[in-house]
C-alpha positions as CSV (number, residue, x, y, z in Angstrom):
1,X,-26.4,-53.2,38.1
2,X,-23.2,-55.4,39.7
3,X,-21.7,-55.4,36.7
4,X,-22.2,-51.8,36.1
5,X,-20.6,-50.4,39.9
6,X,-18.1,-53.3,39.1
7,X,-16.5,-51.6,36.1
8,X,-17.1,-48.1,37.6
9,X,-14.8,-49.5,40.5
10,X,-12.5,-51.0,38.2
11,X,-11.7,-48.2,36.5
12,X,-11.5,-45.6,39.6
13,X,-9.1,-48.0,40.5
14,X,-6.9,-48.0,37.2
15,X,-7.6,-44.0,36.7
16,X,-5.9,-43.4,40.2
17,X,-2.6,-45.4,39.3
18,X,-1.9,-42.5,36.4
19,X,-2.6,-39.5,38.3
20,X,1.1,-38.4,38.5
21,X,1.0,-38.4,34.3
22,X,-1.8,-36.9,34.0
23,X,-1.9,-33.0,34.4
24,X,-3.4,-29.6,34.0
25,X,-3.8,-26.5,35.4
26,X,-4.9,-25.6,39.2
27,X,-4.9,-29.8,39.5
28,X,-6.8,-29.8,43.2
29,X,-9.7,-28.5,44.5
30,X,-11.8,-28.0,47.7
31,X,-15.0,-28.0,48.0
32,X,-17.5,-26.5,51.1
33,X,-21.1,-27.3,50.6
34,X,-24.4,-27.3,52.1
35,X,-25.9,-31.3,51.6
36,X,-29.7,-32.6,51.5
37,X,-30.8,-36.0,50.8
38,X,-34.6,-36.7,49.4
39,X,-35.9,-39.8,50.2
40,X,-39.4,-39.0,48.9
41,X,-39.1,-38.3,45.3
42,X,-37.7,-41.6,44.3
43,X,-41.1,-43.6,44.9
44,X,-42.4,-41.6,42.8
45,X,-43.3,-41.4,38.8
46,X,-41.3,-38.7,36.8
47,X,-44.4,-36.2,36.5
48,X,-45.3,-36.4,40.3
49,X,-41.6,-36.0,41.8
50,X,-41.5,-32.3,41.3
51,X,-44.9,-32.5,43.9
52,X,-43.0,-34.5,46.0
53,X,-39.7,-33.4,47.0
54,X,-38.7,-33.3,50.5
55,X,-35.3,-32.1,51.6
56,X,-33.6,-33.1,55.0
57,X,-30.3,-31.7,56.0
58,X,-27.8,-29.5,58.3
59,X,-26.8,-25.8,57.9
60,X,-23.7,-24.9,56.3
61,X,-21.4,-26.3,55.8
62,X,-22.5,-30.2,56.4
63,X,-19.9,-31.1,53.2
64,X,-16.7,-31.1,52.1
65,X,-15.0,-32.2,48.9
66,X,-11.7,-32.8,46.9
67,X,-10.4,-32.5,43.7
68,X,-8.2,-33.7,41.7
69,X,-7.4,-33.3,37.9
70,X,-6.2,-35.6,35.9
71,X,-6.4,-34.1,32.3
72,X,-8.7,-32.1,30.6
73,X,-11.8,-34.1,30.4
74,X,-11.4,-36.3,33.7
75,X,-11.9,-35.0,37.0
76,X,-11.5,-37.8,40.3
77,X,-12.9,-36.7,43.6
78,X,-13.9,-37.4,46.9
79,X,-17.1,-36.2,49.2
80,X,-18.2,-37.0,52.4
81,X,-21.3,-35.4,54.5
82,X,-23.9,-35.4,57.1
83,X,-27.8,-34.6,57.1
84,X,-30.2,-34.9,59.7
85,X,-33.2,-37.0,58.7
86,X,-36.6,-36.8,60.6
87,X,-38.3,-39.6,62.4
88,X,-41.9,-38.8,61.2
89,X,-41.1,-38.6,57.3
90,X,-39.0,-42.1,57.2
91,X,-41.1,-43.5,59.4
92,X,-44.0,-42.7,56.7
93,X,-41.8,-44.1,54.3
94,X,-41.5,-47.4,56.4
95,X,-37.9,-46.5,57.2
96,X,-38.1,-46.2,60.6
97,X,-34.7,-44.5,62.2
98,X,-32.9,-45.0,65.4
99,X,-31.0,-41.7,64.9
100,X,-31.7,-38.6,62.7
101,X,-27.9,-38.4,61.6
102,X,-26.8,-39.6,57.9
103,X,-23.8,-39.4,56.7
104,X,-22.6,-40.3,53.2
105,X,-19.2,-40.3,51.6
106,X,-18.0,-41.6,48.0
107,X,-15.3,-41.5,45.6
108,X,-16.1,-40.1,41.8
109,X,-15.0,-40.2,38.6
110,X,-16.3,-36.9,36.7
111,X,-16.4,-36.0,32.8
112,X,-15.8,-32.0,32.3
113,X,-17.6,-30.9,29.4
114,X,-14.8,-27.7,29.7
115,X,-12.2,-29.4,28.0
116,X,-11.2,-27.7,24.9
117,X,-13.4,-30.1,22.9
118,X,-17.0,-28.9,23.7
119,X,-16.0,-25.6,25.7
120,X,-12.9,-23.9,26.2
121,X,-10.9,-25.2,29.5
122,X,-11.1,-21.6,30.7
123,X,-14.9,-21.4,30.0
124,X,-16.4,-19.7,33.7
125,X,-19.4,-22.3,32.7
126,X,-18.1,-25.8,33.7
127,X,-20.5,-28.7,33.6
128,X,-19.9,-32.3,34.2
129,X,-21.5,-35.6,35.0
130,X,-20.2,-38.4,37.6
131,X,-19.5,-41.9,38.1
132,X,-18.7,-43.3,41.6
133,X,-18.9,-45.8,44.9
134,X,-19.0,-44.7,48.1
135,X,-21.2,-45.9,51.5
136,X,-23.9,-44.5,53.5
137,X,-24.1,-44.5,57.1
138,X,-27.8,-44.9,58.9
139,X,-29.3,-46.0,62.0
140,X,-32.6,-48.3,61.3
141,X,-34.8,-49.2,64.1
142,X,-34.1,-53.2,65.0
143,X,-31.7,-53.3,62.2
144,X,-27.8,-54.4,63.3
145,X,-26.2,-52.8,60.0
146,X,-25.6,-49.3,60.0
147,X,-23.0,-48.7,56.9
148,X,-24.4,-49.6,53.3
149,X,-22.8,-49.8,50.1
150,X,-24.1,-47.5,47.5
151,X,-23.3,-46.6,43.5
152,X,-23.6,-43.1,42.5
153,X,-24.4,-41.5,39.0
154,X,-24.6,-37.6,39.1
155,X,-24.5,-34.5,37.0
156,X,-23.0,-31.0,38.5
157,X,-21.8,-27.9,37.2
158,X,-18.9,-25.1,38.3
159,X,-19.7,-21.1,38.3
160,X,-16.3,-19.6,38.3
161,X,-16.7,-16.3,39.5
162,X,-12.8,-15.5,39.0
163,X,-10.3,-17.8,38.1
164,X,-9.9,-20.0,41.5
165,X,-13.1,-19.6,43.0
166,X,-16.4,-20.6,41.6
167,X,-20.2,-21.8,42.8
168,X,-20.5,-25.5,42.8
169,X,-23.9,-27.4,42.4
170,X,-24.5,-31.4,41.9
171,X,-27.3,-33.6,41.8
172,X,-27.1,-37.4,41.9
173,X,-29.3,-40.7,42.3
174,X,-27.7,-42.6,45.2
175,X,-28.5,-46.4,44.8
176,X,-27.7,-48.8,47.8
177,X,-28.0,-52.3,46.5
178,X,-28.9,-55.1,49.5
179,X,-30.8,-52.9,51.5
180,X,-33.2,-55.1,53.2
181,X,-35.4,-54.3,56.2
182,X,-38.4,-56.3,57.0
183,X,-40.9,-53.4,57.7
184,X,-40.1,-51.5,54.6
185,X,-42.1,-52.8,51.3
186,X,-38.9,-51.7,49.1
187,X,-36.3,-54.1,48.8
188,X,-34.0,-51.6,47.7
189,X,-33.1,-48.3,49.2
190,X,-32.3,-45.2,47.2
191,X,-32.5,-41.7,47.3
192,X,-31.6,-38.3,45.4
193,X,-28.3,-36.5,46.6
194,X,-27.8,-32.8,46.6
195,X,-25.1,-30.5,47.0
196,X,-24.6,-26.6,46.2
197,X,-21.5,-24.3,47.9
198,X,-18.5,-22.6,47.3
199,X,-15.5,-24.1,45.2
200,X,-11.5,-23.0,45.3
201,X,-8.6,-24.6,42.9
202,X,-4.9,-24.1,43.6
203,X,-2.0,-26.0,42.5
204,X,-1.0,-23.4,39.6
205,X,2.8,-22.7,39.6
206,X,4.4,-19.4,37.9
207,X,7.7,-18.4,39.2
208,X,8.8,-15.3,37.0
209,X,4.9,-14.0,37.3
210,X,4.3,-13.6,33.7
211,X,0.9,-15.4,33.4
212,X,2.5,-18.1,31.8
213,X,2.6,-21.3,33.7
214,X,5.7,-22.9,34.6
215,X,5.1,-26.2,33.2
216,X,4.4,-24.3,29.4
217,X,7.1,-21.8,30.0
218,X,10.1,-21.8,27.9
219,X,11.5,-19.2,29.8
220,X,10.7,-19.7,33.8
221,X,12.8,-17.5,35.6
222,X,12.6,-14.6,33.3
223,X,9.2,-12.3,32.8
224,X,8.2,-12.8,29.4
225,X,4.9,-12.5,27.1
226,X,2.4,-15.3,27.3
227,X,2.4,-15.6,23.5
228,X,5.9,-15.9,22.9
229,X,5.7,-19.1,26.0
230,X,7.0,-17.1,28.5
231,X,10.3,-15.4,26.8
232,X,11.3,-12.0,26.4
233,X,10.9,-9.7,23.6
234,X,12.2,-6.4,23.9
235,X,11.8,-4.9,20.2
236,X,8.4,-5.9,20.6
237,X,8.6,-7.5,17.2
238,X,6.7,-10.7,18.0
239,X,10.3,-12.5,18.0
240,X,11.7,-13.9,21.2
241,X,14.8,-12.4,22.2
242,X,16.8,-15.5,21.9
243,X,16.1,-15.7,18.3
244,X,16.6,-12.3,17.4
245,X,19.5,-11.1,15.3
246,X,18.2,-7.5,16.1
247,X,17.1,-7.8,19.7
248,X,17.1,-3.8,20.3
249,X,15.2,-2.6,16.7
250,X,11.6,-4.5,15.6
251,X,12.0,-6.2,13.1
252,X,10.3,-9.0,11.1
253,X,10.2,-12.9,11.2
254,X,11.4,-13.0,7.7
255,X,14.5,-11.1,8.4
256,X,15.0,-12.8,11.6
257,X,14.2,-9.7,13.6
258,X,15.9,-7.3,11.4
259,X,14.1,-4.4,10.4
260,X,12.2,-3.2,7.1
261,X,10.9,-0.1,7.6
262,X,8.7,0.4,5.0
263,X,7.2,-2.9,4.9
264,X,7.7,-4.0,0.9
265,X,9.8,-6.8,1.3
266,X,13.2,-5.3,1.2
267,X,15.7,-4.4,3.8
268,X,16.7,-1.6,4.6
269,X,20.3,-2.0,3.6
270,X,19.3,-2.9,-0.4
271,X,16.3,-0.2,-0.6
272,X,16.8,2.9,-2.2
273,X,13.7,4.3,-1.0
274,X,13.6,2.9,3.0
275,X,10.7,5.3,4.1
276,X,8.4,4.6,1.2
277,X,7.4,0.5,0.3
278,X,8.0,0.1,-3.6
279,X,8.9,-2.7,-5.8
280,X,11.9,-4.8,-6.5
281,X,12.5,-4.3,-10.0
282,X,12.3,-0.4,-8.9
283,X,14.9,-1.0,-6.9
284,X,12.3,-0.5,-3.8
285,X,10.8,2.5,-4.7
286,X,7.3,2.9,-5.1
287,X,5.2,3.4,-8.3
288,X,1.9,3.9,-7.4
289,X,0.1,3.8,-10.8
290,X,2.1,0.4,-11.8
291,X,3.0,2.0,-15.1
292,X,7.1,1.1,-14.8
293,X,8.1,4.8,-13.9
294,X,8.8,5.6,-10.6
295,X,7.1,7.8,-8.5
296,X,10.3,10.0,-8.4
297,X,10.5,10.4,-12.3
298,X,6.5,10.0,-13.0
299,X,5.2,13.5,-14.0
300,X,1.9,11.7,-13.2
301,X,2.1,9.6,-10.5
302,X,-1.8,9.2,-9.7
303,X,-2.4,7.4,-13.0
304,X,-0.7,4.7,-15.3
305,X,1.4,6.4,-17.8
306,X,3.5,5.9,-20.6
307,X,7.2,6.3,-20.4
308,X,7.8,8.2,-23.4
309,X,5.4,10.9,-21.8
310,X,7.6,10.6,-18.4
311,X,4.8,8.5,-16.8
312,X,1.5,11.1,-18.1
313,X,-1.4,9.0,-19.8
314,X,-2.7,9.4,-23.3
315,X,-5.7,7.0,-23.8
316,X,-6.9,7.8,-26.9
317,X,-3.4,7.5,-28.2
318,X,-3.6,10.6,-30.2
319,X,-0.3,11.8,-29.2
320,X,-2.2,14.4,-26.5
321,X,-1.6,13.5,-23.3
322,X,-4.5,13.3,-21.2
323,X,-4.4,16.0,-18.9
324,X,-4.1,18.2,-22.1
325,X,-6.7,16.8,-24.0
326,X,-10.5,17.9,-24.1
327,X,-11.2,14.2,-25.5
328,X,-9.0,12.2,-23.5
329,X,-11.4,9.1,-24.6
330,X,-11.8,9.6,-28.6
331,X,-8.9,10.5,-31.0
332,X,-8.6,13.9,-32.4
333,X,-6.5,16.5,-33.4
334,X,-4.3,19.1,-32.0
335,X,-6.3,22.0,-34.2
336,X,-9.4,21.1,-31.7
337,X,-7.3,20.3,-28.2
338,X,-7.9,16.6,-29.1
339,X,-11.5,16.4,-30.0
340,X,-12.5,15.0,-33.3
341,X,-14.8,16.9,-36.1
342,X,-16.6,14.2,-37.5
343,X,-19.3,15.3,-39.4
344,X,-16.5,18.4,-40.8
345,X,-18.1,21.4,-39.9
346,X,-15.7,23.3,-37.7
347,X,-17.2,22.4,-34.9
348,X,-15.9,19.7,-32.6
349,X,-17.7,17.0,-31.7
350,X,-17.9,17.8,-27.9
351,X,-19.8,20.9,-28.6
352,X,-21.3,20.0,-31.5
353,X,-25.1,18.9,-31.1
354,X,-25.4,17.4,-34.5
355,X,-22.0,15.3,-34.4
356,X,-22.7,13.8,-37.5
357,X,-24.6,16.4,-39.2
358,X,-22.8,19.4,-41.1
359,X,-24.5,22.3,-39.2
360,X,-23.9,26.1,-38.3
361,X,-21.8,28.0,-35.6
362,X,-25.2,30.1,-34.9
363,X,-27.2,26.6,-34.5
364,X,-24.9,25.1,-32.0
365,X,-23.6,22.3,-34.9
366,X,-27.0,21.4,-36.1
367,X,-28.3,22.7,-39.6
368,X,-29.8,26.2,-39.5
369,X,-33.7,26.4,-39.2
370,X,-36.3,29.0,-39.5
371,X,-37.8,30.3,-36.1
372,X,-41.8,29.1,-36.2
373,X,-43.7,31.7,-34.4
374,X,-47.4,31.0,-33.6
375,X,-49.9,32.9,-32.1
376,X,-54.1,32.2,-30.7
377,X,-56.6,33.5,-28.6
378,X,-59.1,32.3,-27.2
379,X,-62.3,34.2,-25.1
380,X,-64.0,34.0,-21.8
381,X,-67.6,34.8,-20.5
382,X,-67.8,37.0,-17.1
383,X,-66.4,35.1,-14.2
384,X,-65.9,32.3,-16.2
385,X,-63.5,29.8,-16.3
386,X,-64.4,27.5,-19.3
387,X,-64.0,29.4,-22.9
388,X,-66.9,30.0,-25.1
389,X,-67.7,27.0,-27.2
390,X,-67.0,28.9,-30.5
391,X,-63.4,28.6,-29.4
392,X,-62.7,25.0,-29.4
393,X,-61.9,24.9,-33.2
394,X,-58.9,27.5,-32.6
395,X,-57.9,24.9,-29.5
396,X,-57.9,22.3,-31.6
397,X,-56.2,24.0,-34.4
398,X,-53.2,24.3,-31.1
399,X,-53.4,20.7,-31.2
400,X,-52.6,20.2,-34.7
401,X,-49.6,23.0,-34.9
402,X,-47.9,21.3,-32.1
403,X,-48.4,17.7,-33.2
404,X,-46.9,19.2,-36.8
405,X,-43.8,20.9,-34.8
406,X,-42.7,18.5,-31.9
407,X,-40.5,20.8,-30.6
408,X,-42.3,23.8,-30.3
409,X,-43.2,24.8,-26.5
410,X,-46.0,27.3,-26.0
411,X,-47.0,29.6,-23.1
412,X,-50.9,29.7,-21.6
413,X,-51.1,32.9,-20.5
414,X,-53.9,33.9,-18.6
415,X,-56.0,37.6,-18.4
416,X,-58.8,38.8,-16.9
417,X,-60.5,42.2,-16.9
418,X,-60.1,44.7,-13.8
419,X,-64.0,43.8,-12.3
420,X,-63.3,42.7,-8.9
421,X,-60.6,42.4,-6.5
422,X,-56.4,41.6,-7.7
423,X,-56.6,38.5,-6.1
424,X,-59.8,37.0,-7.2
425,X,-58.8,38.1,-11.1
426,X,-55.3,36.8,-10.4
427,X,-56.9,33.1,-9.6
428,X,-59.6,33.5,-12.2
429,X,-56.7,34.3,-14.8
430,X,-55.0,30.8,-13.5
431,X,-58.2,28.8,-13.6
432,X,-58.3,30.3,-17.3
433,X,-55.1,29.1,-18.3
434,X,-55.5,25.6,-16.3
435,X,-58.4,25.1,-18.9
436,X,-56.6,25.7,-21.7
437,X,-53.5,23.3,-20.8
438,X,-55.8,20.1,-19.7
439,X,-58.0,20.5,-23.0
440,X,-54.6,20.4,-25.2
441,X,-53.5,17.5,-22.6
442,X,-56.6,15.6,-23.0
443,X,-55.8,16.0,-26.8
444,X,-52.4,14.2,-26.0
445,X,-50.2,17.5,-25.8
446,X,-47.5,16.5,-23.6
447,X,-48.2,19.0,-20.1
448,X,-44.5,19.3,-20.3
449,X,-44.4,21.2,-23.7
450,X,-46.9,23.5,-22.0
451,X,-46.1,26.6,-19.8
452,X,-48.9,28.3,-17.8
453,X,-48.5,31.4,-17.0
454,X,-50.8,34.3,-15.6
455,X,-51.6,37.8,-14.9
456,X,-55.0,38.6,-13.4
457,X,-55.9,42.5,-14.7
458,X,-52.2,43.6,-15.0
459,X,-52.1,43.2,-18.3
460,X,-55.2,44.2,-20.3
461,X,-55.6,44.0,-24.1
462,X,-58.1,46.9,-24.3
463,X,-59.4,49.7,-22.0
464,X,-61.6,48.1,-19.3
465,X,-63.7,51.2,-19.1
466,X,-65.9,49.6,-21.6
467,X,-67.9,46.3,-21.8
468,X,-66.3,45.8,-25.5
469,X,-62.9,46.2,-24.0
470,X,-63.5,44.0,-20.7
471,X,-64.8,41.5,-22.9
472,X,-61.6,41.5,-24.8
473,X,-59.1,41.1,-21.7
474,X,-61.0,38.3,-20.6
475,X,-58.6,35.8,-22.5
476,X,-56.0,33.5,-22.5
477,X,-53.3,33.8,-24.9
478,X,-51.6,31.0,-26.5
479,X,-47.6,32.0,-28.1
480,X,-44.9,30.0,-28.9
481,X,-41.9,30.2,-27.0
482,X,-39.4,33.0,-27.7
């Protein structure tokens, strides 16, 4: 432990001797704090000494510190303070007192983890840890020494609440080596050290009032911009106004301040379109398509062109330019607006549904085909929704005609005879067709080539006044498609 407060000396000592080359920004602080000491804690084991705390002190303020800067990582600075201890508690302690009053004072060397390494030097959260030697002063009963060496090792942290004043709290383990008084059973005295108050910096020096500090200024006495060091810039052009061939017009770097107004590289004086960025070779004028026409002479400036069609695209190179062609993608001819006729039938291949099939006019392109037209009934008992049994042979007869023509689509229509009310007929005549269409489903009739319709009594098949003709208008009707 000699050693150790030997070399902390030793380089306090050899720290101090640079402090004039060794700067940074608001270099001094003061410090006004409330202090305690805790004689208790120490005596005990690490889980016990939050039980065991005891703090003796003064009201505020009962400490004062400096600071002083040296660069950023190393902070020096001095403390010194007074608590009032009480008789009962040291003497319980075997520390009898002959006076309550302590007083402590050291010298510190501090590492600031706000240094531009860990956390940004302007960080409001400023923690450190300490190093120092300093003496403490107390009275012991029958004891002729009063003033005792001690070695300090610490940890604090800085609140900066604006950009000079802050809240300041420390906490260190005070060790006074040769510490000997015959009624105490420790041959050694220590004790915690705590202080917690209010922190101000000065020292900071700006004598034009830009925000940029003298010492960093290149430009003191005039009111410049902090990220041009201080200068002036009155273009606002990001260029100092000593290095500005065109201090009164922004400009750009490149140009040395000088202006380019529509930002493509060329200035002003050697474009021939100034108010519109274009390209070089284009003499700065802009082609937005990047076809080699400029916008100026491009009859189709939103897309790339070729320049024997003054800048208009033809992508099928069919000699039709796009915007004129109905098959901008696929050669043609002129005879169908650019649309080829592959399988030769007249028709072109965008409206042909057969492309490659000779077909007819009438038939949209595809051959010509005969209309298949089918027609079946089946019948229903009174009130009922399932047909008669003798009908399933014409259902399954359905199931064969559409599995024979794949693209005939049938409607289900369903009837019912005028015995009861519109509305109960109306849902019997649905429930009639739903049977149908989940029987030809079943069967593996896809419910999409299916369409259900139905009619309750509205639309008999024979007169209702008789049994023989109610009988017939119970029904569901099964058509193809017209």
């Amino acid at each position: 432990m000699k050693k150790f407060t030997l070399l902390a000396l030793i380089a306090l000592i050899a720290i101090s001797f640079n402090l004039r080359a060794q700067n940074t920004d608001y270099r001094w602080a003061i410090g006004i704090n409330w202090q305690y000491e805790d004689f208790d804690v120490v005596h005990y084991k690490f889980p016990e000494q939050f039980q065991y705390t005891k703090w003796q002190g003064y009201s505020f303020p009962s400490a004062i510190s400096v600071n002083r800067s040296l660069n950023p990582s190393f902070n020096v600075f001095g403390q010194v303070g007074i608590s009032k201890l009480e008789y009962d508690r040291m003497s319980s302690l075997k520390q009898p007192l002959s006076s309550e009053n302590f007083w402590t004072g050291d010298l510190n060397l501090a590492y600031k983890f706000a240094n531009g390494y860990m956390l940004k030097e302007s960080c409001w959260f400023d923690p450190y840890i300490y190093l120092g030697l300093g003496a403490s002063g107390i009275k012991d009963l029958g004891a002729d020494k009063t003033t005792y060496f001690k070695q300090v090792t610490g940890v604090g942290v800085n609140f900066w609440l604006t950009e000079k004043v802050g809240l300041n709290f420390q906490a260190a383990y005070d060790f006074m080596p040769g510490r000997d008084i015959a009624t105490t059973a420790y041959k050694y005295d220590t004790y915690m050290h705590y202080t917690f108050g209010v922190k101000v910096r000065f020292g900071q020096k700006d004598t034009d009032g830009d925000g940029v500090k003298d010492k960093v200024d290149a430009c003191p006495e005039t009111p410049g911009k902090v990220e041009l060091a201080g200068c002036p810039d009155k273009d606002n052009d990001g260029i100092a106004d000593k290095d500005d061939a065109c201090p009164d017009v922004a400009g750009k770097p490149e140009f040395k301040g000088c202006p380019d107004t529509d930002g493509d590289g060329i200035i002003d004086s050697q474009d021939a379109c100034p108010n519109a960025a274009g390209k070089a070779e284009l003499n700065g004028c802009p082609d937005k398509d990047n076809d080699g026409v400029a916008d100026k002479d491009d009859k189709c400036p939103d897309v790339a062109g070729k320049k024997e069609f003054a800048g208009c695209p033809d992508r099928d190179g069919d000699g039709i330019i796009d915007s004129e062609d109905a098959c901008p993608d696929v050669k043609g001819t002129a005879q169908f607006k650019g649309c080829p006729d592959t399988d030769g039938d007249g028709i072109a291949d965008n409206v042909d549904k057969c492309p490659e099939v000779f077909g007819v006019a009438s038939n949209f392109g595809c051959p010509e085909v005969k209309k298949f037209e089918y027609f079946k009934v089946v019948y229903f008992g009174i009130n009922k929704s399932i047909a008669f049994t003798k009908y399933t042979k014409d259902l399954d007869e359905v199931v064969t005609i559409m599995n024979d023509h794949a693209d005939v689509t049938i409607n289900i229509e369903g009837h019912a005879d005028e015995i009861g009310t519109a509305d109960y007929n109306l849902k019997l005549s649905e429930k009639r067709a739903d049977y149908v269409i989940k029987y030809l489903v079943k069967k593996g009739i896809a419910k999409d080539r299916l369409v259900k319709k139905f009619y309750g009594k509205a639309n008999p098949a024979a007169d209702n006044k008789t049994s023989a003709g109610r009988a017939l208008n119970r029904r569901v009707e099964i058509k193809t498609v017209k």
